[in-house]
Backbone as a ProteinNet text record, in pm:
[ID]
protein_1_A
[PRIMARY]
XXXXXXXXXXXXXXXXXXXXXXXXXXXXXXXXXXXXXXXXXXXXXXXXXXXXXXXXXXXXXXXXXXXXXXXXXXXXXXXXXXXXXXXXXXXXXXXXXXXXXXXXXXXXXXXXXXXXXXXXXXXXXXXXXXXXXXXXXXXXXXXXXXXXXXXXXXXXXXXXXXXXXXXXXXXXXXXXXXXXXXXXXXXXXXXXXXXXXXXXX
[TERTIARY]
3715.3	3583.4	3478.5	3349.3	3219.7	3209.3	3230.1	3192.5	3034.4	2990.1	2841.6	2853.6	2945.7	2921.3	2975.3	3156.8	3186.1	3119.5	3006.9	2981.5	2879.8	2767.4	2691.6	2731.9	2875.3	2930.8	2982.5	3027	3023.4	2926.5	2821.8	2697.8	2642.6	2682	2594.2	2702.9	2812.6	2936.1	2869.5	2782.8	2792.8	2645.6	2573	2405.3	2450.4	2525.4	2539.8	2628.2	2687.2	2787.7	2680.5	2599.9	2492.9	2381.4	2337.6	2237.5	2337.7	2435.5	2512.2	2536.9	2564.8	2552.9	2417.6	2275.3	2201.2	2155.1	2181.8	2192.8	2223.4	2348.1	2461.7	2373.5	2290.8	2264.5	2108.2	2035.7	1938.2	1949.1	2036.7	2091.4	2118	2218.6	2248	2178.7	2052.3	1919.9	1803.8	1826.6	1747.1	1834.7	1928	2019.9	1974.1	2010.7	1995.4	1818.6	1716.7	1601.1	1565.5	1669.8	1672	1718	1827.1	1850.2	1787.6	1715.3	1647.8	1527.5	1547	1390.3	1241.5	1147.5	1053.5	1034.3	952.5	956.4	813.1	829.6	717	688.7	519.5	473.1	570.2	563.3	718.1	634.4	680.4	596	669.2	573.6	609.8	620.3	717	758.3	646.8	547.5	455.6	304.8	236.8	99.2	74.3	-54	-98	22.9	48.4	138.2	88.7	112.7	92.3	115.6	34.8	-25.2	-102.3	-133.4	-214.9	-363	-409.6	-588.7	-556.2	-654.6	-655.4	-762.5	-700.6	-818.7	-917.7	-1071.4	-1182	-1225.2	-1261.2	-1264	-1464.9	-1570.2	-1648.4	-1716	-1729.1	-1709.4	-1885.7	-1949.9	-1986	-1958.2	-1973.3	-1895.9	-1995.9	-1996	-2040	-2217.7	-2278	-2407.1	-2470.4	-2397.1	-2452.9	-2463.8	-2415.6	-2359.8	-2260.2	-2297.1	-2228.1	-2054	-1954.1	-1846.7	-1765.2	-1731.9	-1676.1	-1520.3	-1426.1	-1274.4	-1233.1	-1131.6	-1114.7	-1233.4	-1212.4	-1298.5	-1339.1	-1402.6	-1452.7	-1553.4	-1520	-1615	-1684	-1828.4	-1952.9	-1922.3	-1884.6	-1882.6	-1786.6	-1681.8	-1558.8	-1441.3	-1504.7	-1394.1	-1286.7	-1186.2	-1035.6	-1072.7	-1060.7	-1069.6	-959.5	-922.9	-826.9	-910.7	-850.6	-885.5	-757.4	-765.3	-701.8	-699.8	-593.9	-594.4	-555.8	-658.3	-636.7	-650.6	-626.3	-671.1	-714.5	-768.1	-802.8	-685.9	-586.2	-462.9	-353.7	-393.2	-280.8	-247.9	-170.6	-108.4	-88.7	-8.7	39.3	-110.3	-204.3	-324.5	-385.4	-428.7	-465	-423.1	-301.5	-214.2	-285.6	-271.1	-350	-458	-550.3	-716.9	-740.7	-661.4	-701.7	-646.2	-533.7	-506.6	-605.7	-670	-784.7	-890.1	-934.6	-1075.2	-1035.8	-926.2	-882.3	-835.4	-815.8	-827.4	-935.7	-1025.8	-1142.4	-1210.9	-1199.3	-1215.6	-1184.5	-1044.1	-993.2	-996.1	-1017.8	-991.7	-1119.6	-1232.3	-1369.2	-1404.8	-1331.1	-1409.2	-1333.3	-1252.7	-1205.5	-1129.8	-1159.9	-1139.2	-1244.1	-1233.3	-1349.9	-1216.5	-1296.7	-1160.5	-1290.4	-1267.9	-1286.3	-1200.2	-1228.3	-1125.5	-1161.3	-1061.4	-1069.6	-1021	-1070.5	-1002.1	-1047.6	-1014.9	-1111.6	-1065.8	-1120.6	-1145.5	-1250.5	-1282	-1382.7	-1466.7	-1584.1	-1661.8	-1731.4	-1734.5	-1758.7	-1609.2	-1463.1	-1404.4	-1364.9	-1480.5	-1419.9	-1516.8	-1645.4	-1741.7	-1672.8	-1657.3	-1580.6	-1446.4	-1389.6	-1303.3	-1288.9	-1443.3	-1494.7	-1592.9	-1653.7	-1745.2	-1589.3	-1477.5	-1383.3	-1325.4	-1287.4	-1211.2	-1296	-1433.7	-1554.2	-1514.2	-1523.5	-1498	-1632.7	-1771.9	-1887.1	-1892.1	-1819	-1809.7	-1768.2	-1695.6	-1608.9	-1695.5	-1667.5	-1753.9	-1685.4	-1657.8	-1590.3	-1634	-1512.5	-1537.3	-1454	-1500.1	-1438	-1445.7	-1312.5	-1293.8	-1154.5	-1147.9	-1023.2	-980.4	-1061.8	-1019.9	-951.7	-1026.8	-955.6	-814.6	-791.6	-642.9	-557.1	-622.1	-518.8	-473.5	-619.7	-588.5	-515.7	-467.6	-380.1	-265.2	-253.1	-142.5	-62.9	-153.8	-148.7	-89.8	15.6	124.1	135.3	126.2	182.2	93.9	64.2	-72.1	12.4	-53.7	-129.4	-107.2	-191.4	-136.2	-267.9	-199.1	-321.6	-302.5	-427	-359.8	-472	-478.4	-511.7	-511.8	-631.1	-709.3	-815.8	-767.1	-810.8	-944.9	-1045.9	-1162.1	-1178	-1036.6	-1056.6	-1041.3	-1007.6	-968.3	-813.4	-731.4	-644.9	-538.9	-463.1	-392.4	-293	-297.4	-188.3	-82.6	-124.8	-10.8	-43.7	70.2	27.6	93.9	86.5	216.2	176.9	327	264.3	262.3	170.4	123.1	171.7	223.3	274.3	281.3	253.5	292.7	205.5	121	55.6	165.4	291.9	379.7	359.6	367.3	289.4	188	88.2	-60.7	-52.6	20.8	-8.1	62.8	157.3	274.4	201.5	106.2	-2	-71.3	-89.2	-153.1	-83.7	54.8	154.4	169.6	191.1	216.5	157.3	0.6	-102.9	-89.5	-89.9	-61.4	6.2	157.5	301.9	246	185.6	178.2	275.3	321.9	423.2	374.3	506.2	445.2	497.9	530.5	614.8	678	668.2	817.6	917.8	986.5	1124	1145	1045.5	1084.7	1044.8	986.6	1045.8	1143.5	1173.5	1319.6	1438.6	1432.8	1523.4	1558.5	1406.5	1393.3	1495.9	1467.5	1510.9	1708.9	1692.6	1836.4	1903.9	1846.8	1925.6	1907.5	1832.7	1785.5	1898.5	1926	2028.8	2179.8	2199.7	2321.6	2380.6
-5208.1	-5162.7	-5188.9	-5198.6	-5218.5	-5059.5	-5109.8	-5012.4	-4940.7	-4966.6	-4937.1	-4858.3	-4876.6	-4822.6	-4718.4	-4714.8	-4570	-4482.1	-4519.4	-4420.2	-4386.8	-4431.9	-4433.2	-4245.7	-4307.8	-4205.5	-4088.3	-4090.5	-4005.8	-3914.2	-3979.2	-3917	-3847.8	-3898.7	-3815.1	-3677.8	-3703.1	-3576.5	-3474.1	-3513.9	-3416.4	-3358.3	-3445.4	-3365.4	-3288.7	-3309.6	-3239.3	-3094.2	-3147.4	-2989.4	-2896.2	-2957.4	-2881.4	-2791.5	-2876	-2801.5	-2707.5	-2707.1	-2579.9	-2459.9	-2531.4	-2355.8	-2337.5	-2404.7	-2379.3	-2294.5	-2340.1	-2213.9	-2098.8	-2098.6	-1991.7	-1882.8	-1921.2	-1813.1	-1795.7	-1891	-1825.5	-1698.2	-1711.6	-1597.3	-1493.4	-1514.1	-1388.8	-1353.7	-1455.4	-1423.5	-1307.5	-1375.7	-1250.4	-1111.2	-1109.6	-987.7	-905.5	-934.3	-837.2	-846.8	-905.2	-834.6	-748.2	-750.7	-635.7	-475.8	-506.6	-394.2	-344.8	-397.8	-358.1	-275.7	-137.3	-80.5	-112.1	-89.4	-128.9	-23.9	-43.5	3.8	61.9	197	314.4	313.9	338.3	414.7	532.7	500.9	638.1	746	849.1	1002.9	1053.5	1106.4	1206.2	1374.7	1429.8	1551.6	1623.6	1604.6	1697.5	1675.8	1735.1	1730.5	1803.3	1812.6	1842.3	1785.4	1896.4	1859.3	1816.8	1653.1	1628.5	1705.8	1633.9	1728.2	1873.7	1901	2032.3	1984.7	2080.1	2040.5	1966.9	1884.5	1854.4	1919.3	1915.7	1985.6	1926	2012.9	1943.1	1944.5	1831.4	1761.4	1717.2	1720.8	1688.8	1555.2	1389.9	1348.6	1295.5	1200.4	1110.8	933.5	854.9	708.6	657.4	540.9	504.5	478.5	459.5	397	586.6	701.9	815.2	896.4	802.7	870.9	962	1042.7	1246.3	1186.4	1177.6	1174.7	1243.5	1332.2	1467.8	1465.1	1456.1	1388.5	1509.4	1560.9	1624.7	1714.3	1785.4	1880.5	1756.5	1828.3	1733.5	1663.2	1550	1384.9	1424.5	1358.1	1371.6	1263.5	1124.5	1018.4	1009.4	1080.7	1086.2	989.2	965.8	787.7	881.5	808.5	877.8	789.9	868.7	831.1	817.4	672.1	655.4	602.4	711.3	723.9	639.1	523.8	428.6	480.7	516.5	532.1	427.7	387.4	248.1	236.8	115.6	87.8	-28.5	-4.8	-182	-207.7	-130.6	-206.9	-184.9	-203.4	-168	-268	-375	-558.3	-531.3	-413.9	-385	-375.6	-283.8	-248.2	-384.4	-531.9	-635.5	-729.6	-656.3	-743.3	-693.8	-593.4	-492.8	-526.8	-582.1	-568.4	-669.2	-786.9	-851.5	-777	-703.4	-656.1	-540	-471.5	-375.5	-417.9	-500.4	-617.8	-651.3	-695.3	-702.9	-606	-511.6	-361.5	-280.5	-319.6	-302	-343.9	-461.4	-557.6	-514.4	-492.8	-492.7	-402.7	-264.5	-166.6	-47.9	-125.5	-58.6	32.2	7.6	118.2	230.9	257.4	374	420.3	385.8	413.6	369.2	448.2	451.7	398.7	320.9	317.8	364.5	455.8	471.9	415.2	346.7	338	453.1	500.2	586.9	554.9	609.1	637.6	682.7	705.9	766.3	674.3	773.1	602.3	556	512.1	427.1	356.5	417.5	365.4	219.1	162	37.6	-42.1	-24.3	-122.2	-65.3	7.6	14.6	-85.9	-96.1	-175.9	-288.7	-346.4	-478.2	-523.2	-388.5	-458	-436.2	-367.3	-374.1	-562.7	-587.3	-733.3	-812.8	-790.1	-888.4	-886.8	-776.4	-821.7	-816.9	-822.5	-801.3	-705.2	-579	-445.8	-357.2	-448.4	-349.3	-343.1	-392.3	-379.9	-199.5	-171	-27.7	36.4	170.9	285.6	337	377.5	334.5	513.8	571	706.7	704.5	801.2	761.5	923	1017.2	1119.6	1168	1269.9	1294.7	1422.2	1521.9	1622.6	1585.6	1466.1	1428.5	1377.5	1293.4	1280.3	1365.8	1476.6	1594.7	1665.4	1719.2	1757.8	1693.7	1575.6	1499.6	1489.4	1525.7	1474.1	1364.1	1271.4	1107.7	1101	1050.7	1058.2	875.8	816.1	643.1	597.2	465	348	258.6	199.7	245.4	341.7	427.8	536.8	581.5	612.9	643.1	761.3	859.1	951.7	882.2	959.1	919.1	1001.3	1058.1	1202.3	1141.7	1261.8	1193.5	1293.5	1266.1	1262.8	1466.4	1519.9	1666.5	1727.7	1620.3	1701.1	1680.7	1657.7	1679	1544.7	1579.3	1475	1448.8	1343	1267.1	1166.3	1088.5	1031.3	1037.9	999.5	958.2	917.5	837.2	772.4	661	598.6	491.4	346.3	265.7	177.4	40.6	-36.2	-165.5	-291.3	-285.4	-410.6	-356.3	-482.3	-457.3	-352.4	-359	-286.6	-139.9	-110.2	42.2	46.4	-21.8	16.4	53.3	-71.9	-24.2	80.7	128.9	229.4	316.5	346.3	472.6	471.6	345.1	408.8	414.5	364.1	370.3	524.2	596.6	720.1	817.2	781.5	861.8	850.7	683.7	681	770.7	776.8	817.5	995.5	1032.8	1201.8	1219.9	1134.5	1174.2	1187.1	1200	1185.9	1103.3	1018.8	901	837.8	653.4	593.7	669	729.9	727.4	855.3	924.5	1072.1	1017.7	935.6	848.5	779.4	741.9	658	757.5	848.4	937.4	1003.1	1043.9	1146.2	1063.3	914.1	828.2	829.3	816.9	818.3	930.7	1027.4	1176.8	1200.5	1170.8	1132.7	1054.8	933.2	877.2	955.1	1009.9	1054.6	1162.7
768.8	815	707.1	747	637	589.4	425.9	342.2	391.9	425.6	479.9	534.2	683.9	769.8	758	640.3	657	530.1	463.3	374.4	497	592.3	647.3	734.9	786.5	895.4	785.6	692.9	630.9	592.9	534.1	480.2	667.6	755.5	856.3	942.4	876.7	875.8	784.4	663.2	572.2	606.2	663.8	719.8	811.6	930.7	1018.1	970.7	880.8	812.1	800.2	691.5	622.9	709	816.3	940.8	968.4	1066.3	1102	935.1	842.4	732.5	728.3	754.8	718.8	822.1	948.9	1084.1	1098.9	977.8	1034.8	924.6	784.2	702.5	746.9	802.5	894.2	967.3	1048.4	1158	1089.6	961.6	907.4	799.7	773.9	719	810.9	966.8	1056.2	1102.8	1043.7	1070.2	985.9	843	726.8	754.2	819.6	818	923.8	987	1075.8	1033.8	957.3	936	809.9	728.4	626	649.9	678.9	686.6	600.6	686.3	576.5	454.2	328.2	233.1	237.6	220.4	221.8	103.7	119.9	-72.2	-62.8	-195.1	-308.5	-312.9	-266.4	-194.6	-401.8	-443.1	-520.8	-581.5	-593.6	-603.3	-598.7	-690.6	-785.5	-661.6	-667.6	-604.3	-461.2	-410.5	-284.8	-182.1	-97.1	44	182.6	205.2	300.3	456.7	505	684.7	588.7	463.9	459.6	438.6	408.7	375.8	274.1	267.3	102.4	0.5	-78.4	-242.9	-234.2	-206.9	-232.9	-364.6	-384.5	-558.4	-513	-525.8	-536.1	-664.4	-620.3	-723.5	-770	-831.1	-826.6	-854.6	-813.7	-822.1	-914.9	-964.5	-1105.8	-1077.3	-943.4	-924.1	-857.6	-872.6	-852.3	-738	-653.8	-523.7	-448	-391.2	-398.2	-290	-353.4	-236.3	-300	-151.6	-160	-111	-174.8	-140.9	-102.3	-0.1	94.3	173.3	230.5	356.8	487.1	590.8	707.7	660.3	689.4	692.4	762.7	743	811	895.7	869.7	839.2	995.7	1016.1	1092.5	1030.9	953.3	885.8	797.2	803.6	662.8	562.7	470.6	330.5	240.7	207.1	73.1	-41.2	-105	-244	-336.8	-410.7	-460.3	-620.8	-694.1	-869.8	-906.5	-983.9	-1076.4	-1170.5	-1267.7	-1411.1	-1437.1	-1562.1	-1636.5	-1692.8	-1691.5	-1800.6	-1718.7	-1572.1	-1508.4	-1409.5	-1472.5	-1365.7	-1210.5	-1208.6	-1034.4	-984.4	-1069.1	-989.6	-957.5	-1061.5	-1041.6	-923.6	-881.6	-775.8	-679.8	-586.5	-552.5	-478.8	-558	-557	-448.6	-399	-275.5	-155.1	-123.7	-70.6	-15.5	-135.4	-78.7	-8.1	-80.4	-10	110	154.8	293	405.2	307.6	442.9	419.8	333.6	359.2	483.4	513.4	606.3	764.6	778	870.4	938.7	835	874.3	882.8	848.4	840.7	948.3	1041	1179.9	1175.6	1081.9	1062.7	968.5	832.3	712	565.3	478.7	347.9	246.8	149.8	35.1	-111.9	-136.8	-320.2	-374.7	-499.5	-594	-681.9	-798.5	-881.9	-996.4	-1117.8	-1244.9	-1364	-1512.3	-1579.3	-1704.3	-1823.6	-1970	-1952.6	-2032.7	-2125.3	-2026.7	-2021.6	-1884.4	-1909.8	-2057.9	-2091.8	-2002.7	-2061.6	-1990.2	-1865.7	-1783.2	-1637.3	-1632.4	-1684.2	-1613.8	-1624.8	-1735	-1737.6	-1666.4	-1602.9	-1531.3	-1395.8	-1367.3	-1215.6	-1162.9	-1330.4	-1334.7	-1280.4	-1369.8	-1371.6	-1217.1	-1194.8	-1019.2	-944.1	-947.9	-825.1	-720	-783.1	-741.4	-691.6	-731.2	-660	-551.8	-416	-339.9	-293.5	-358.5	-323.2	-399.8	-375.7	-426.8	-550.8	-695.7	-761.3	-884.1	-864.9	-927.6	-1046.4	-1128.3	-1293.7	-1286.7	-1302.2	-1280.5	-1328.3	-1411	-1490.1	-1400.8	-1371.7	-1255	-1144.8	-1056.9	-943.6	-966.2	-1061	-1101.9	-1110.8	-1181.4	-1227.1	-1080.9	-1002	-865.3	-800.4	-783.5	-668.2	-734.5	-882.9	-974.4	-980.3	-995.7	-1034	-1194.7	-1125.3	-1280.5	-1302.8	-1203.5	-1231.4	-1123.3	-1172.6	-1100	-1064.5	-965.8	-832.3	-797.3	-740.1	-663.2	-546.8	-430.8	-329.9	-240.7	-193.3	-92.7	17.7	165.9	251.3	319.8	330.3	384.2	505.5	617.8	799.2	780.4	843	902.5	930.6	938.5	894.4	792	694.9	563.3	510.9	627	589.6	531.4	422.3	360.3	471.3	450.9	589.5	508.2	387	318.4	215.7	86.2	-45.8	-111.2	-217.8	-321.8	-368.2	-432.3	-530.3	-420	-430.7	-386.7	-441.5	-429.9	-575.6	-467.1	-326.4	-286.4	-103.9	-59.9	78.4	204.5	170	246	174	93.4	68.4	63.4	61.7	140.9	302.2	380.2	500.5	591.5	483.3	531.1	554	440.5	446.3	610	613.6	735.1	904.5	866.3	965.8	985.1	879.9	847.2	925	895.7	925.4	1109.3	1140.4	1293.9	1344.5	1274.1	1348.8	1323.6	1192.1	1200.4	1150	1057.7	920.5	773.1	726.9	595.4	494.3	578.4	484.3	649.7	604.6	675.7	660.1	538.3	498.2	647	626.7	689.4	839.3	878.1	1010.2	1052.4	963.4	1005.7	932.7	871.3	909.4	1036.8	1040.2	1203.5	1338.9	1361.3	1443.5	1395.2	1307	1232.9	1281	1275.7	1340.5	1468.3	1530.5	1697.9	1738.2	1694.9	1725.3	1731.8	1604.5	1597.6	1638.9
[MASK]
+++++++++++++++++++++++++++++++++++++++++++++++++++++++++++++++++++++++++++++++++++++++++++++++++++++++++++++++++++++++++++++++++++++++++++++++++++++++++++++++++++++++++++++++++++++++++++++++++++++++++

C-alpha cells in the first residue's frame, strides 16, 4: 500500500478519536456545571442582620451631598453601599462590574461607593478608576456600623430600610447574588439552595 495513504488513514483514525474525547469531556464538562451551585457573596458572622432594619448611618459623599444609608428612601430605589479601597486589587477588579450595574440596573437601585483614609489618595484613586460617576463617601463610622472587616464588601438595603443582603463581593457572581437574594427574600444563595436541598429531601 502507499505510505501516504496509510499514514493519511491513520492520522484521520486519530482526529476522529480525538473529537469523540473531546465530546465525551464537553458533556461531562456540562454536568459538573450543573451540579455546581452558584457562588454567593460570603455572608459574615459579625454585623447588622439581614431581613432587619438597617442602622441609620447619616453620611456626606466627597462633593457634600446628605445620603442617609438605611431608613425609607424618598427615592423608592435600594441602595448598595460598596466598601472599597485604593490599595485594594479585588476592589480594582470590581470597578467595571459596578459601572455596569450601574447601568443596568438604574430603575431600581443607587450604588455609593464607600471608604475612609487619606482623602488625598481617595481623590487619586477615584481620578484613576473614573469613579465620579458614583456618589462616593469617606466614612469610618459607617464601616464600623456594618462591620466591614475585609474589601470588597457590600450590603444592600430595599427602598424600606431594610437590609436584604450583604458580604464580601470579589467576583460579578457576588455582586449579582446580592441582588438574586434580595429578589428570592433571602439572605444569601447558600440559604436558598439549602432551603431547596431540604424541600427535596
Amino acid at each position: 500500500m502507499n505510505p501516504l495513504f496509510v499514514s493519511q488513514a491513520i492520522l484521520w483514525v486519530v482526529v476522529l478519536a480525538l473529537a469523540v474525547v473531546v465530546l465525551a469531556l464537553a458533556r461531562q464538562v456540562g454536568v459538573l456545571h450543573e451540579r455546581i451551585a452558584p457562588a454567593g457573596a460570603l455572608m459574615m458572622g459579625q454585623g447588622p442582620k439581614v431581613g432587619e432594619a438597617a442602622p441609620i448611618v447619616p453620611v456626606l459623599d466627597r462633593v457634600g451631598r446628605e445620603i442617609t444609608v438605611g431608613g425609607i428612601r424618598a427615592q423608592a430605589t435600594s441602595l448598595l453601599v460598596v466598601f472599597v479601597s485604593p490599595t485594594c486589587p479585588v476592589c480594582k477588579s470590581l470597578v467595571p462590574m459596578l459601572k455596569s450595574a450601574r447601568k443596568t440596573e438604574a430603575s431600581w437601585l443607587e450604588i455609593v461607593l464607600a471608604s475612609d483614609g487619606d482623602e488625598a489618595a481617595q481623590a487619586k484613586y477615584i481620578a484613576r478608576e473614573d469613579l465620579n460617576m458614583f456618589s462616593y463617601v469617606l466614612s469610618t463610622p459607617l464601616g464600623l456600623t456594618y462591620q466591614v472587616g475585609r474589601l470588597p464588601f457590600a450590603v444592600l438595603i430595599d427602598e424600606q430600610g431594610v437590609l436584604r443582603a450583604r458580604g464580601l463581593v470579589n467576583s460579578r457572581e457576588h455582586l449579582e447574588s446580592l441582588f438574586e437574594a434580595k429578589r428570592l427574600g433571602v439572605a444569601s444563595l447558600q440559604e436558598y439552595l439549602e432551603g431547596k436541598v431540604r424541600t427535596k429531601a
